[in-house]
N, C-alpha and C positions, 0 to 999 in steps of 0.2 A: 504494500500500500504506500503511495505517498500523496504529499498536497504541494500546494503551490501555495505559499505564504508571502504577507507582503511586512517589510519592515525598514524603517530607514529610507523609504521614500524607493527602495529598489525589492524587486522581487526573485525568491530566491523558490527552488523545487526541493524539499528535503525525503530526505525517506526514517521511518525508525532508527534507532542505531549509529547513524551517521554525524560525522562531526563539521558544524558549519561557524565561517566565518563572517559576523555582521559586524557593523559600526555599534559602537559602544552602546551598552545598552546600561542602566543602571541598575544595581546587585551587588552580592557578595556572591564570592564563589560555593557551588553550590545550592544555590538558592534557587528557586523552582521559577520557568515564567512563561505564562500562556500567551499564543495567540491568535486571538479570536477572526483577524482579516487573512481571513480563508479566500481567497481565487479560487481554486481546484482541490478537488479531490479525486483519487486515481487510485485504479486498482481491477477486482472485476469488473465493475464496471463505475464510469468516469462520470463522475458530478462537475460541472460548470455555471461559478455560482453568474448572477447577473444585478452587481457585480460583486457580490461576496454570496459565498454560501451559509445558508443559514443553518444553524445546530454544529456548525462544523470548529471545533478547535486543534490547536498542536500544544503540546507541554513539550517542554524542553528545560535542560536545567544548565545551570553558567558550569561551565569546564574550564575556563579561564579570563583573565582580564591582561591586555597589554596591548604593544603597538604593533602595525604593520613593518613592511621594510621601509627604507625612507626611499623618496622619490627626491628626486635634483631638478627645479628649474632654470635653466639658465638664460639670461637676457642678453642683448646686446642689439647696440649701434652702431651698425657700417660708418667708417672711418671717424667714429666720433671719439673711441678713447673710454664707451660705456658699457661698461660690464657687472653683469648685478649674477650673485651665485646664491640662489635658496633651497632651503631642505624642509620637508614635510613627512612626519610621520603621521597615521590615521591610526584614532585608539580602537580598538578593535576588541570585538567579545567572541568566546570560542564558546557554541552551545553545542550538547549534547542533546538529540531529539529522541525523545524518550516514549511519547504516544502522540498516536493523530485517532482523533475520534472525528466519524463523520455524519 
């Protein structure tokens, strides 16, 4: 079975068991967190909500808290002498998907 969950403004397909990486969510590790913006749900047969399915949730529990890898912007101006160098890490949460009920 899996769903199609929305979080973070970006939408992610999880299955049971599977370990997924979203933008920071708020918690302590181990702490349980439902969610209820169900898109899809998948399996014998495929629910597609319009546009959330109703009765459908996923639990998942925080597996970890930390940042991504850093990313490098770099800037510059032909022949002007301007050079700008920045770094960005994204805090990131590691959930373990633990039930989808549909």
């Amino acid at each position: 079975m899996y769903a199609v969950i929305k979080t973070g403004g970006k939408q992610y397909k999880v299955i049971e068991g599977e370990f997924l990486k979203v933008e920071k969510l708020e918690g302590e590790i181990g702490d349980s967190i439902e969610f209820a913006e169900i898109l899809m749900v998948g399996g014998e047969t495929t629910v597609v909500g319009a546009p959330l399915v109703a009765g459908a949730s996923v639990t998942a529990k925080i597996a970890a808290q930390g940042k991504g890898k850093k990313v490098l912007v770099f800037k510059s101006k032909k022949r002007k002498d301007s050079r700008k160098l920045r770094g960005h890490r994204q805090h990131l949460t590691v959930l373990k998907i633990e039930k989808i009920t549909a």
